[in-house]
N, C-alpha and C positions, 0 to 999 in steps of 0.2 A: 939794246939787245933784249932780247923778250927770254921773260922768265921760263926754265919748261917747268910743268904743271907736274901737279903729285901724282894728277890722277889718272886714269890709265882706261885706255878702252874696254867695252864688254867684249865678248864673244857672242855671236849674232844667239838672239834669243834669254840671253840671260837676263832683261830686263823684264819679260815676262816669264820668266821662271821664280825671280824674285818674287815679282806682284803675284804670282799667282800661291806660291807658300806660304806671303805674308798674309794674304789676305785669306787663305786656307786657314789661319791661326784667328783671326779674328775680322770680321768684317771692316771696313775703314771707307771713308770719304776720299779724294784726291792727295788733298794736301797734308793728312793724318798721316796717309802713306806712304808718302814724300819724305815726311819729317821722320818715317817711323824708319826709314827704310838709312835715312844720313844718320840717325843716331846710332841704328844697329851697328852699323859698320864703322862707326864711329869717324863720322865724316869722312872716311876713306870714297864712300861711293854716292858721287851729284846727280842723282838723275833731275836731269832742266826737267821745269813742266810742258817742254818744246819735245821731248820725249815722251813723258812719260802717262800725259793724257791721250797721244795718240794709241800709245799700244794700249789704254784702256778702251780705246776705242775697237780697233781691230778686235781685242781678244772678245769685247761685247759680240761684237760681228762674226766671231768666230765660235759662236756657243759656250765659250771658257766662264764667261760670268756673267753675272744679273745683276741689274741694280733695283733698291727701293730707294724713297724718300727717306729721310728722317734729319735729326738736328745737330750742328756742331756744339762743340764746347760754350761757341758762345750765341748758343740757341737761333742760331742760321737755319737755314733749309740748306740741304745737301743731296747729295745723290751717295747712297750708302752703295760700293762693290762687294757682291759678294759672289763664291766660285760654286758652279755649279757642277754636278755630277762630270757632265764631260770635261771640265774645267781639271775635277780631281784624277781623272784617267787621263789627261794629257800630262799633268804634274807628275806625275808616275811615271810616264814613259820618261819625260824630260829627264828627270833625277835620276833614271836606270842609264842615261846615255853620257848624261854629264860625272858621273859615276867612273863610268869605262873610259871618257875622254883623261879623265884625271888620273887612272891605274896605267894610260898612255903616258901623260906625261912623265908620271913617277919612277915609271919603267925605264924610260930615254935617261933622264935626268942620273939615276943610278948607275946605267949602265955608260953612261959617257962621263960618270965621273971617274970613271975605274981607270 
């Protein structure tokens, strides 16, 4: 019988909502991000790199960030994300909706515990 898992789906988008605050906070490589993002949560949330380079992909694609060169921890070459202007006007919307999605929830959750 298969184990079920801790962990638990996103909701479409939150995986570049994340990336896109995290990396609002400080710029990061792939895997910096990866690691920064399982600590934060504190292993609560995996994002596979089967995920999580495409949406750096798309959001490249999509104007939200830019990369430069620069070097890891352990003096690698990298591709440094970092979020650009539209990058921080879409984080803005994003967080104003996921804000109201959550005053939904909390709304239901109260009113059907009565």
């Amino acid at each position: 019988m298969k184990k079920k898992s801790q962990h638990r789906d996103l909701f479409p988008g939150a995986v570049e909502l994340m990336i896109l605050k995290s990396l609002s906070r400080k710029p990061m490589h792939g895997y910096a991000l990866a690691m920064w993002l399982k600590d934060i949560s504190e292993d609560y949330l995996l994002i596979e790199e089967g995920s999580l380079y495409p949406a750096l992909q798309r959001m490249l694609k999509a104007g939200w960030l830019e990369t430069e060169m620069g070097l890891s921890a352990r003096n690698r070459p990298v591709r440094i994300f970092k979020v650009t202007g539209a990058g921080s006007k879409h984080l803005e919307q994003e967080l104003a909706s996921v804000e109201k999605m959550f005053a939904g929830f909390t709304h239901v959750l109260a009113l059907a515990g009565q």
